[in-house]
C-alpha positions as a Markdown table, in Angstrom:
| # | Residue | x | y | z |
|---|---|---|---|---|
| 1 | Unk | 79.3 | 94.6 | 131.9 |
| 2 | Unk | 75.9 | 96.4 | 132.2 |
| 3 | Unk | 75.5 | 99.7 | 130.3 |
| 4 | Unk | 73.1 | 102.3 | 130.9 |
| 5 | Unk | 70.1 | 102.5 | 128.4 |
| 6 | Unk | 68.7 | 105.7 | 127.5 |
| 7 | Unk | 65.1 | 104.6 | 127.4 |
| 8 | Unk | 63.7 | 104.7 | 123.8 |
| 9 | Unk | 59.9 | 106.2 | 125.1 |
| 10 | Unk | 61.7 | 109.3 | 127.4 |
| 11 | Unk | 63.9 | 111.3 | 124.7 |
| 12 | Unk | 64.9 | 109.5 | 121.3 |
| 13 | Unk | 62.9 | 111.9 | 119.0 |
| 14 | Unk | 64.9 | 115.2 | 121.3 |
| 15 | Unk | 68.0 | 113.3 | 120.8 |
| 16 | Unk | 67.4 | 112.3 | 117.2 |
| 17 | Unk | 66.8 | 116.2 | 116.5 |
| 18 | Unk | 69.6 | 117.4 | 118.2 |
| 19 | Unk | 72.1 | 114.8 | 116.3 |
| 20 | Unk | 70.5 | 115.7 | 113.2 |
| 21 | Unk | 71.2 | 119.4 | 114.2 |
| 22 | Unk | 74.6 | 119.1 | 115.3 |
| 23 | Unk | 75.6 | 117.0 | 112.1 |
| 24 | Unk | 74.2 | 119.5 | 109.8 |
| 25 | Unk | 75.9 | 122.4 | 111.4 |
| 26 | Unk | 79.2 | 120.5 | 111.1 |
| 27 | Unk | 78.0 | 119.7 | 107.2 |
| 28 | Unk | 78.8 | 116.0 | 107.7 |
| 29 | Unk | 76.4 | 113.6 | 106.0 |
| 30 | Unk | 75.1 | 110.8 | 108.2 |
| 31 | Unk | 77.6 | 108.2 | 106.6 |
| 32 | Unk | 80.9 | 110.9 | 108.0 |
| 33 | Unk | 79.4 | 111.0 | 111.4 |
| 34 | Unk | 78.9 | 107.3 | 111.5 |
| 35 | Unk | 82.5 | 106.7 | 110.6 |
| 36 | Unk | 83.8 | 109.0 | 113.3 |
| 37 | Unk | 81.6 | 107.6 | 116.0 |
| 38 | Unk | 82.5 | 103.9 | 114.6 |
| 39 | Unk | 78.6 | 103.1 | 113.9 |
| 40 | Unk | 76.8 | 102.2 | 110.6 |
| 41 | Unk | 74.9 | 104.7 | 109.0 |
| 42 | Unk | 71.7 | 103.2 | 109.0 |
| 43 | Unk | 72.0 | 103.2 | 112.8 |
| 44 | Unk | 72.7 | 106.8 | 112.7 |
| 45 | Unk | 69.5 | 107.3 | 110.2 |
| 46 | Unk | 67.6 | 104.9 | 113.0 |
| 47 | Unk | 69.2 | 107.6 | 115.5 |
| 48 | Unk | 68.2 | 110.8 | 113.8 |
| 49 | Unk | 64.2 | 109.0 | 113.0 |
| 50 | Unk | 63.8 | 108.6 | 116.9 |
| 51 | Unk | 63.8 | 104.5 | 116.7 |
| 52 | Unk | 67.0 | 103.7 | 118.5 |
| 53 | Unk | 67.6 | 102.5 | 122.2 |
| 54 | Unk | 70.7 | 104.7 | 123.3 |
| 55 | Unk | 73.5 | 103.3 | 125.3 |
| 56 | Unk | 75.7 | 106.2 | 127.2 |
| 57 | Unk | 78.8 | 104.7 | 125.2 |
| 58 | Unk | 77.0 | 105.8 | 122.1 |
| 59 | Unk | 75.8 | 109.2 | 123.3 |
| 60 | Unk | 79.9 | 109.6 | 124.8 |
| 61 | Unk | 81.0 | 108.6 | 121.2 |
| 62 | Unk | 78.6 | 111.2 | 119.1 |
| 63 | Unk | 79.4 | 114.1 | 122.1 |
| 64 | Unk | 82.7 | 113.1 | 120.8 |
| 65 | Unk | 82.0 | 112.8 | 117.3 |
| 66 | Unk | 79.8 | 116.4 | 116.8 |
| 67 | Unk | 82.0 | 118.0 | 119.6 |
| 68 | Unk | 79.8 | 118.7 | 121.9 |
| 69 | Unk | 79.3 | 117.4 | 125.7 |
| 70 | Unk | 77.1 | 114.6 | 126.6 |
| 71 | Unk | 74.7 | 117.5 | 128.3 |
| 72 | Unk | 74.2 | 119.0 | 124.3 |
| 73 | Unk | 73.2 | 115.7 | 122.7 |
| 74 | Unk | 70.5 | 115.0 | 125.4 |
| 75 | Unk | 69.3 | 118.2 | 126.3 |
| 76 | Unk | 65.2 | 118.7 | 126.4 |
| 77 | Unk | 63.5 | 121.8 | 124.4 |
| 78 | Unk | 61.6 | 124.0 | 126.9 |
| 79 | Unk | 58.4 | 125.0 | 126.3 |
């Protein structure tokens, strides 16, 4: 089974900031997200810092976890 990689050098850190955004709005610490979305919490943290490699499997499972779509989690600022 192949899965699609997010590339690490086009958009961890926007990711990473809008997981860390999301999260806090819901006032789950990293450890209640990562149990939701079935990840650690240090690979949340490594999530957040901009140092992770995303899968679309784990981007489906945080849309799911902070309830919000796919589109949300990887959006781009503008400007």
């Amino acid at each position: 089974m192949i899965e699609t990689v997010i590339w690490h050098s086009l958009l961890p850190v926007t990711i990473g900031e809008n997981i860390r955004k999301f999260r806090k709005e819901l006032k789950l610490s990293q450890f209640d997200l990562a149990k939701k979305c079935n990840f650690s919490n240090y690979m949340i943290s490594k999530m957040e810092r901009g140092k992770h490699d995303f899968r679309i499997t784990e981007i489906e499972k945080l849309s799911f976890g902070l309830n919000k779509n796919i589109n949300q989690i990887i959006a781009i600022k503008q400007g």
